[in-house]
N, CA, C and O atoms as a GROMACS GRO file, in nm:
protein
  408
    1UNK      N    1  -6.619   2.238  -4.792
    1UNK     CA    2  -6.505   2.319  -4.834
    1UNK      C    3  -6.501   2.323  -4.986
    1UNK      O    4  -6.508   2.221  -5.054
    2UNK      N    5  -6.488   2.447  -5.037
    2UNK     CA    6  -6.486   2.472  -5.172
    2UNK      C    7  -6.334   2.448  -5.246
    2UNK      O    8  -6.237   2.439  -5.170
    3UNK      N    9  -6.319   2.442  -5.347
    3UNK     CA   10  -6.201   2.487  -5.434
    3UNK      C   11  -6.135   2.571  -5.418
    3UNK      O   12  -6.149   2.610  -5.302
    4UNK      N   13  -6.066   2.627  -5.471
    4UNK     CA   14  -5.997   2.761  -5.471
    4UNK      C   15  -6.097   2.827  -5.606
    4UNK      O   16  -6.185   2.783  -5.679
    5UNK      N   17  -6.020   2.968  -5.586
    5UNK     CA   18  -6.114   3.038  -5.753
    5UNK      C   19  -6.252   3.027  -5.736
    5UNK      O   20  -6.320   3.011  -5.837
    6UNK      N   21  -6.323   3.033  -5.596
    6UNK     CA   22  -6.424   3.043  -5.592
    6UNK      C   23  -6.515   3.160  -5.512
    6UNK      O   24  -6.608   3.194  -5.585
    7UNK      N   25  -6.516   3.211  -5.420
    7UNK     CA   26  -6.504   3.267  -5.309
    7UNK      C   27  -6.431   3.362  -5.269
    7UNK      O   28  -6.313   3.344  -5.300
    8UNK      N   29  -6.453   3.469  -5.205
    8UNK     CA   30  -6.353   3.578  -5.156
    8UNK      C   31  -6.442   3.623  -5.015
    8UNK      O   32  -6.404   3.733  -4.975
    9UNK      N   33  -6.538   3.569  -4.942
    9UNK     CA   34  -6.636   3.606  -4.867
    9UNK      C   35  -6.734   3.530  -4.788
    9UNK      O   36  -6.766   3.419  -4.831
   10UNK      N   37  -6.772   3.561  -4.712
   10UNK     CA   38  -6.925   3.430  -4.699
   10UNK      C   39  -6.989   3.392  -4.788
   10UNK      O   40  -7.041   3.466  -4.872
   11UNK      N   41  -6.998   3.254  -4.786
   11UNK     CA   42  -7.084   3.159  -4.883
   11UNK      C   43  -7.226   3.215  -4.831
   11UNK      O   44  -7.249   3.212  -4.710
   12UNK      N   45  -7.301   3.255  -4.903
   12UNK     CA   46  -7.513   3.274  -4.849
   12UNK      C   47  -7.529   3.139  -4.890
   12UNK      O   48  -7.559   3.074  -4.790
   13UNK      N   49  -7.524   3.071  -4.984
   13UNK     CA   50  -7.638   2.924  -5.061
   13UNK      C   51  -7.518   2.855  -5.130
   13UNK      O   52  -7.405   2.880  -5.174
   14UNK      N   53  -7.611   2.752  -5.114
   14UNK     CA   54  -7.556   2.602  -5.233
   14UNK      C   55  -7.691   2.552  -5.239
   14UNK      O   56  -7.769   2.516  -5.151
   15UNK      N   57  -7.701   2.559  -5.366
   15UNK     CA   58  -7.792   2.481  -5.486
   15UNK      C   59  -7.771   2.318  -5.521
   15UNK      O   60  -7.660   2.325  -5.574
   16UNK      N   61  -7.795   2.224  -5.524
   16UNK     CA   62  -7.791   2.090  -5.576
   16UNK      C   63  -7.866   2.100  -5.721
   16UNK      O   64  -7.984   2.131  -5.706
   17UNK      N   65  -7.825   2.078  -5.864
   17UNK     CA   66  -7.865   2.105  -5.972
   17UNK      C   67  -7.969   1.984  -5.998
   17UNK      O   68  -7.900   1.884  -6.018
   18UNK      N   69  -8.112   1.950  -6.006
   18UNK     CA   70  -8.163   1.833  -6.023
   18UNK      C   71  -8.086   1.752  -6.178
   18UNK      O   72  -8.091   1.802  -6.290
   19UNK      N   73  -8.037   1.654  -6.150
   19UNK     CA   74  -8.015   1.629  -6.302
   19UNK      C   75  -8.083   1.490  -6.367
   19UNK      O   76  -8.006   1.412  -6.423
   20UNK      N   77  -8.186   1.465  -6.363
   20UNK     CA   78  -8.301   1.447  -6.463
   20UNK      C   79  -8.204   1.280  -6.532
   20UNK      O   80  -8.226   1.256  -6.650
   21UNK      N   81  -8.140   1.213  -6.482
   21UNK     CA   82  -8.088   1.103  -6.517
   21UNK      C   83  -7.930   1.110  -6.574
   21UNK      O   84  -7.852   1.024  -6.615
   22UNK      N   85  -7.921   1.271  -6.555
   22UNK     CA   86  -7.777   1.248  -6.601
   22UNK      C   87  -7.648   1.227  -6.480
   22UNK      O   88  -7.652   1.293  -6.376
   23UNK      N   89  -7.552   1.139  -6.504
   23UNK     CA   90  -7.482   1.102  -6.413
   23UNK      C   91  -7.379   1.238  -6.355
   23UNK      O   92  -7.333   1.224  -6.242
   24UNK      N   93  -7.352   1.342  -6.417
   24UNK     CA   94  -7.283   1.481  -6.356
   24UNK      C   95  -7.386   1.513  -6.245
   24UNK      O   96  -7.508   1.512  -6.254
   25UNK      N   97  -7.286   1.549  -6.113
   25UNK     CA   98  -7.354   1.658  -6.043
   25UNK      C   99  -7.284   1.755  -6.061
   25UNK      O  100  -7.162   1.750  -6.080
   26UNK      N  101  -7.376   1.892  -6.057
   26UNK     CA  102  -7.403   2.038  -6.091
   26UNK      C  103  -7.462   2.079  -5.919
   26UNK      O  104  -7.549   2.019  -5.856
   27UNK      N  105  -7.377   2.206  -5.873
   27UNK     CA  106  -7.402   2.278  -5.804
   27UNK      C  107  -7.372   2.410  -5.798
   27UNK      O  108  -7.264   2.448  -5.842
   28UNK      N  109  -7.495   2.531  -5.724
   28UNK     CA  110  -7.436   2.633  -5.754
   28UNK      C  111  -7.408   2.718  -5.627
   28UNK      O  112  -7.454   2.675  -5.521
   29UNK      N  113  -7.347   2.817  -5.628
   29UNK     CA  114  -7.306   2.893  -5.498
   29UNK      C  115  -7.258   2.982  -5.502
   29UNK      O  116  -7.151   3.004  -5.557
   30UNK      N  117  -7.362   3.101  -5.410
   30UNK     CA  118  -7.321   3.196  -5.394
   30UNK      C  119  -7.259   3.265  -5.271
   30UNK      O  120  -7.240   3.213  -5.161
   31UNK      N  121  -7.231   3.389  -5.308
   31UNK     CA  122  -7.165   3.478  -5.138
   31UNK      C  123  -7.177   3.620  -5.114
   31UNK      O  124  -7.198   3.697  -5.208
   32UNK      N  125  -7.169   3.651  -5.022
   32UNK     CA  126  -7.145   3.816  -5.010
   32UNK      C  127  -7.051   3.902  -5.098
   32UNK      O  128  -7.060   4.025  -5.095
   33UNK      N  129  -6.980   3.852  -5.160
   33UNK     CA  130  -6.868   3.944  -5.258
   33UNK      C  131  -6.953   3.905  -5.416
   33UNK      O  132  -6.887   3.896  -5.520
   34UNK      N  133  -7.064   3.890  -5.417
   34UNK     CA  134  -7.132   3.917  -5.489
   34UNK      C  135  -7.112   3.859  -5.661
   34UNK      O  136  -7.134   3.897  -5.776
   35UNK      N  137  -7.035   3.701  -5.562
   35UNK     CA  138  -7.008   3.630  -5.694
   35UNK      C  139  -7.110   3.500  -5.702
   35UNK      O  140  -7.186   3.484  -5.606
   36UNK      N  141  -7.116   3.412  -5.808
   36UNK     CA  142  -7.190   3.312  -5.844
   36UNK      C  143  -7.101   3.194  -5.881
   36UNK      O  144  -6.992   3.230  -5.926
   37UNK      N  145  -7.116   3.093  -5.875
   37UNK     CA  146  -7.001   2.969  -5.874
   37UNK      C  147  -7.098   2.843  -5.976
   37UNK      O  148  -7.203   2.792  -5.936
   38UNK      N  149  -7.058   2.824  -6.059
   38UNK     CA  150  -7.132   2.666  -6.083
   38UNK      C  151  -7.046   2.583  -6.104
   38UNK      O  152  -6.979   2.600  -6.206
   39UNK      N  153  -7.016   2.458  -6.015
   39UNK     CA  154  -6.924   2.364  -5.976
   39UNK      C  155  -6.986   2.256  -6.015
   39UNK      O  156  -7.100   2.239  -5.972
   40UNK      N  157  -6.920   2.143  -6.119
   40UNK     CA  158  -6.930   2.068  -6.166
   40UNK      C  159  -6.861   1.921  -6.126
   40UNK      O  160  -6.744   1.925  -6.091
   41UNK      N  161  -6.914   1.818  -6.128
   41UNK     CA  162  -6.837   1.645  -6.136
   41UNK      C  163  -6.894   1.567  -6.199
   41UNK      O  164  -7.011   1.529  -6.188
   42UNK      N  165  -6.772   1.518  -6.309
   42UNK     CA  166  -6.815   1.447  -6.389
   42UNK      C  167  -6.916   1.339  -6.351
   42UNK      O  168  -7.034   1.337  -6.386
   43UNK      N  169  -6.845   1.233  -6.261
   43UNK     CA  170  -6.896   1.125  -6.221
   43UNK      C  171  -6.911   1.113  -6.082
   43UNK      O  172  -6.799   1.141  -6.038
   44UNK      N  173  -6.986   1.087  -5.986
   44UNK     CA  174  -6.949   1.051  -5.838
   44UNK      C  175  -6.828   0.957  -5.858
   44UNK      O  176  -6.797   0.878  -5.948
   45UNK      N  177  -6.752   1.008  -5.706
   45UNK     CA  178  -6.621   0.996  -5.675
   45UNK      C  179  -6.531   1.072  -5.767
   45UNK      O  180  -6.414   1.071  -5.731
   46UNK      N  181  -6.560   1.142  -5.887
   46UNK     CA  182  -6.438   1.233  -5.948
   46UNK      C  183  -6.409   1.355  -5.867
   46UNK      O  184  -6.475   1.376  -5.765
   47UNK      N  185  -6.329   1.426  -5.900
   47UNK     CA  186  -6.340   1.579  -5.818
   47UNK      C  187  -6.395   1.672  -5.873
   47UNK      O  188  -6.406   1.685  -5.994
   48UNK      N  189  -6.452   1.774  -5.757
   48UNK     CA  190  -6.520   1.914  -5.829
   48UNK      C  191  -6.445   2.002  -5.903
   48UNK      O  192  -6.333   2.033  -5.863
   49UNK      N  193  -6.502   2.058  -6.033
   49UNK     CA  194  -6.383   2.178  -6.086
   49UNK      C  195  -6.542   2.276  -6.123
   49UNK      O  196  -6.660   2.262  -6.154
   50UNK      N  197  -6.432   2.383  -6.088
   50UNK     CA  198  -6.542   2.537  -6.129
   50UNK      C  199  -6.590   2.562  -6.288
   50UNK      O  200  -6.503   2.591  -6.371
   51UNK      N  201  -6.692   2.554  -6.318
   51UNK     CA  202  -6.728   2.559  -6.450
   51UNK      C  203  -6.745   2.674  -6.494
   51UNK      O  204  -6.690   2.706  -6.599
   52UNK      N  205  -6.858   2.801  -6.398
   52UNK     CA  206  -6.808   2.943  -6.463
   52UNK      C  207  -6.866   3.003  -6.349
   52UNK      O  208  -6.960   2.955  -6.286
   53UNK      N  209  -6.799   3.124  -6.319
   53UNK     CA  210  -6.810   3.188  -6.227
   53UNK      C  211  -6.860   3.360  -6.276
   53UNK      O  212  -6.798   3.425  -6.360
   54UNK      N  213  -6.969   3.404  -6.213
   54UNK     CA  214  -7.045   3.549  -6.252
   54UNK      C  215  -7.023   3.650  -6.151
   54UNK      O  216  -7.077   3.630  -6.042
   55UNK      N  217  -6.972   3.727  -6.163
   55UNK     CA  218  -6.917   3.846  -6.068
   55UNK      C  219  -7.083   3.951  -6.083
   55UNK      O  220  -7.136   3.981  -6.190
   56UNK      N  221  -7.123   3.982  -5.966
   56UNK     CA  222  -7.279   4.053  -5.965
   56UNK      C  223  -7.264   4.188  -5.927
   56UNK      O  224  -7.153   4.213  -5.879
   57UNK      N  225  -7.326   4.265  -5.934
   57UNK     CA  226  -7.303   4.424  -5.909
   57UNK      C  227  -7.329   4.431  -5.756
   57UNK      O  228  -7.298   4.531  -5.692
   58UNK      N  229  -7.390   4.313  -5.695
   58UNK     CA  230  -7.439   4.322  -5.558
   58UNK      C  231  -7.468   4.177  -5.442
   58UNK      O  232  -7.526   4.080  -5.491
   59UNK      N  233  -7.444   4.173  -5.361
   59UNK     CA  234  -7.437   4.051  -5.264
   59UNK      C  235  -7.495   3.979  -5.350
   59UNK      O  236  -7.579   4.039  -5.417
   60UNK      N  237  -7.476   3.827  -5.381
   60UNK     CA  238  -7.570   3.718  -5.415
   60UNK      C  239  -7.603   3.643  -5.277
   60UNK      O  240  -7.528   3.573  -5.209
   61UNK      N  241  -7.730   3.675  -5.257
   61UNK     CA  242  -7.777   3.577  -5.135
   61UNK      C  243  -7.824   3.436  -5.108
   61UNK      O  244  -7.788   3.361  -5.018
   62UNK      N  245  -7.916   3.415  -5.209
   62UNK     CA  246  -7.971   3.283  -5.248
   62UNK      C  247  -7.969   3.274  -5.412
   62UNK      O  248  -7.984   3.369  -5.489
   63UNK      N  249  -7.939   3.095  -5.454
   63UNK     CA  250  -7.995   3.038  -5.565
   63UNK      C  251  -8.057   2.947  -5.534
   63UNK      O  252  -8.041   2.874  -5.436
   64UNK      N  253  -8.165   2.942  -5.650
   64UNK     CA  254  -8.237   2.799  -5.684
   64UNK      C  255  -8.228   2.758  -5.852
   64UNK      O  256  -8.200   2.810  -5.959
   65UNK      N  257  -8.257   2.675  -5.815
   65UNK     CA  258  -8.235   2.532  -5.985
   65UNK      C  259  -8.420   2.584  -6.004
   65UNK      O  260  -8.488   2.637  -5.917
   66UNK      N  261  -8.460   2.546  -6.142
   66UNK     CA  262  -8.578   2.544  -6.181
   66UNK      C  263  -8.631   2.370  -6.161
   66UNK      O  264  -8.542   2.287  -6.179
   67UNK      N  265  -8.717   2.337  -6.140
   67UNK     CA  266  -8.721   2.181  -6.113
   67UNK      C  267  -8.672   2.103  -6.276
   67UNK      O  268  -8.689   1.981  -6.280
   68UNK      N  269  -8.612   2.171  -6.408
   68UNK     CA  270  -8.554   2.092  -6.482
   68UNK      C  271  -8.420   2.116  -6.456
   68UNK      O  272  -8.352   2.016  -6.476
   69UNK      N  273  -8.351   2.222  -6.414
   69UNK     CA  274  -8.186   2.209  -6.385
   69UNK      C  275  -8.178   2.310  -6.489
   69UNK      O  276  -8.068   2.364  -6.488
   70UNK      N  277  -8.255   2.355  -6.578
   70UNK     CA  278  -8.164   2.452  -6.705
   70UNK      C  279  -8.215   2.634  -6.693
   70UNK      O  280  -8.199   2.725  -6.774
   71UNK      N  281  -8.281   2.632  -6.551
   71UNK     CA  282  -8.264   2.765  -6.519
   71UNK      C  283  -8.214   2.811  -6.370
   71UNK      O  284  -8.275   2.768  -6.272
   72UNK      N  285  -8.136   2.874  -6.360
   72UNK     CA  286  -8.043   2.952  -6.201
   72UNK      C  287  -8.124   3.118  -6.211
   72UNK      O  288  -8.121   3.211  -6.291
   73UNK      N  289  -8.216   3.080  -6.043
   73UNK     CA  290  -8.235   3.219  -5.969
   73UNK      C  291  -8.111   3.258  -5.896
   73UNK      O  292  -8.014   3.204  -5.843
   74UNK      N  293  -8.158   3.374  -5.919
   74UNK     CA  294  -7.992   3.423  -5.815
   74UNK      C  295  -8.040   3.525  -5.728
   74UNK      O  296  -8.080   3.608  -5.810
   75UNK      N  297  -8.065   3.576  -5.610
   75UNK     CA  298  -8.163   3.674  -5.543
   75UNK      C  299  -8.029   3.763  -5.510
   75UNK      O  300  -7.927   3.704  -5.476
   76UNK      N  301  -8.033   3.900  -5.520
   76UNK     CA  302  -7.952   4.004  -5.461
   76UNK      C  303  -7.929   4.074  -5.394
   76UNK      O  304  -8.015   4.151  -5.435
   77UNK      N  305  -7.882   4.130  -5.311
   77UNK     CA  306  -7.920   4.276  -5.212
   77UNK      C  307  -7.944   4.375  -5.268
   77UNK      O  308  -7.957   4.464  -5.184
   78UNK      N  309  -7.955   4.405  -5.350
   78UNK     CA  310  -7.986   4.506  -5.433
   78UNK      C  311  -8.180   4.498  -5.461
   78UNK      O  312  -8.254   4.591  -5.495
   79UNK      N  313  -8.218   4.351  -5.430
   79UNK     CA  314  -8.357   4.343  -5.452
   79UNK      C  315  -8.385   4.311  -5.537
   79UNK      O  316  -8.499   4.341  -5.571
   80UNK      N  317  -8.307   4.235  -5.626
   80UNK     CA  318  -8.347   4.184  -5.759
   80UNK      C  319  -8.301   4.042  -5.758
   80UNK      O  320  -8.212   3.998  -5.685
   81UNK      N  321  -8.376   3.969  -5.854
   81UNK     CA  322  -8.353   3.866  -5.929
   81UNK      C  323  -8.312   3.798  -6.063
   81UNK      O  324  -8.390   3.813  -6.158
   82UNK      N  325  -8.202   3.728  -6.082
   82UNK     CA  326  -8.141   3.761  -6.212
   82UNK      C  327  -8.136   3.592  -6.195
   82UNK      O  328  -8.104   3.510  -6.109
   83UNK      N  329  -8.196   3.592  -6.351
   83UNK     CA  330  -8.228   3.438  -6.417
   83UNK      C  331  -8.114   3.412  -6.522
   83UNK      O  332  -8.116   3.483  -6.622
   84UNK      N  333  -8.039   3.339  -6.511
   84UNK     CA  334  -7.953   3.219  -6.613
   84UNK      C  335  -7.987   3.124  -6.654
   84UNK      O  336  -8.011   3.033  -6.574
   85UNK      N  337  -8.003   3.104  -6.784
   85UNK     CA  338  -8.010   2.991  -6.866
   85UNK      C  339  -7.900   2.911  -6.912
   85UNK      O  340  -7.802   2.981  -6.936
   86UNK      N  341  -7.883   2.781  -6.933
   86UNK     CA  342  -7.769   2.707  -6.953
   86UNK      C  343  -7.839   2.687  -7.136
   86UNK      O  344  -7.956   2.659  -7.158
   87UNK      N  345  -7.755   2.706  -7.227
   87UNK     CA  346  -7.765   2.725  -7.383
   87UNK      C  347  -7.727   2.537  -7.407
   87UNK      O  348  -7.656   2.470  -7.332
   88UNK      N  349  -7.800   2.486  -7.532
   88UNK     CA  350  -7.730   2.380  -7.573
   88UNK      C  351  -7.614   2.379  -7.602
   88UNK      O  352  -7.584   2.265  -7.637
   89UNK      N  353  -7.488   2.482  -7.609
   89UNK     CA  354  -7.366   2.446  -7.575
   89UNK      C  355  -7.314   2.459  -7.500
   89UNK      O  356  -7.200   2.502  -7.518
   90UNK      N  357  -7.354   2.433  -7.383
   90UNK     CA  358  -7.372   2.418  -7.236
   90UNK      C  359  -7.262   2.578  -7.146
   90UNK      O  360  -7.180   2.587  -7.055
   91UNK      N  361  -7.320   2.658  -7.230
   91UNK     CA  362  -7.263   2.782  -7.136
   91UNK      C  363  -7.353   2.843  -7.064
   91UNK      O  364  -7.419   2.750  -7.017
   92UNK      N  365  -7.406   2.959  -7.019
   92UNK     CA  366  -7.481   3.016  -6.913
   92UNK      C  367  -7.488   3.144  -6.984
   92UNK      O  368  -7.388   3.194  -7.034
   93UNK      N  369  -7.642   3.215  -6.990
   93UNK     CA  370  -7.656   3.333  -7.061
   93UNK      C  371  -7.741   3.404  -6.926
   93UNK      O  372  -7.819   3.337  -6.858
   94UNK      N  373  -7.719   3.516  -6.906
   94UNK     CA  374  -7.850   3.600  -6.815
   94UNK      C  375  -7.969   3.637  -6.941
   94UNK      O  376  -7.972   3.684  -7.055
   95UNK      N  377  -8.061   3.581  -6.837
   95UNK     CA  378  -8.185   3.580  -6.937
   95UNK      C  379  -8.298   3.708  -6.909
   95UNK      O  380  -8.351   3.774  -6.998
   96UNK      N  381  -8.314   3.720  -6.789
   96UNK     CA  382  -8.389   3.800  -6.749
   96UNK      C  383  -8.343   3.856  -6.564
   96UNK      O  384  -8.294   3.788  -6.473
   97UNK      N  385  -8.390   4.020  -6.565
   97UNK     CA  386  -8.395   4.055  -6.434
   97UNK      C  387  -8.526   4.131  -6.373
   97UNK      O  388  -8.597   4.226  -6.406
   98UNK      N  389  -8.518   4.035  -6.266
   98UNK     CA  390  -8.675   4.142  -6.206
   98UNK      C  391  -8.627   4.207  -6.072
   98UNK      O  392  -8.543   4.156  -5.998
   99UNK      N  393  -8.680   4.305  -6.055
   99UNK     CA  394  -8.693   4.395  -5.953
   99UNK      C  395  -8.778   4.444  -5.893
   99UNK      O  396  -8.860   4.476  -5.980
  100UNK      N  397  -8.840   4.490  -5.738
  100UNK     CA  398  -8.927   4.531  -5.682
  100UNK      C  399  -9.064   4.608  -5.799
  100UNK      O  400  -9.185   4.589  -5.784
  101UNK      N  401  -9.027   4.659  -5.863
  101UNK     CA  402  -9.116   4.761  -5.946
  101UNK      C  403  -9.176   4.614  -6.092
  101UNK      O  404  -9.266   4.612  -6.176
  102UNK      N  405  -9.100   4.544  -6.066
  102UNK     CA  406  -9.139   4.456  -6.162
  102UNK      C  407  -9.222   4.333  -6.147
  102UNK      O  408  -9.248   4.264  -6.246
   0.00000   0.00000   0.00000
């Protein structure tokens, strides 16, 4: 069960963020209303809070983590793939999109 402020639809995926020795878990999740979720905890046993949420032009079906944690696939119905990078001041930029022709 999610938070609130997350969701308006079926969940498609949840991501587990690898985190490489750091004590936060990072997860991400998407849904059919074609939003993106990255849900954060500080420490095991703290609670989850929504860190930033990406509204998509089209279903988000699946994410994956890059095996370091600092890149998010996001797959679409639309047939594309749209890559996020997490910046050293720990926000989230779209980095790149590929599509069938690409």
């Amino acid at each position: 069960h999610f938070l609130s402020g997350g969701h308006n639809d079926w969940v498609r995926d949840v991501a587990w963020r690898p985190n490489a020795g750091i004590p936060a878990n990072t997860i991400a999740s998407c849904a059919e209303d074609g939003t993106v979720v990255i849900w954060t905890q500080a420490w095991v046993g703290q609670p989850w809070s929504r860190r930033d949420k990406w509204e998509l032009n089209a279903a988000a079906w699946q994410v994956s983590w890059s095996i370091t944690g600092s890149i998010l696939a996001v797959s679409t119905s639309s047939n594309e793939v749209l890559l996020y990078k997490e910046t050293l001041d720990n926000t989230w930029e779209h980095v790149e999109m590929m599509g069938e022709l690409d």
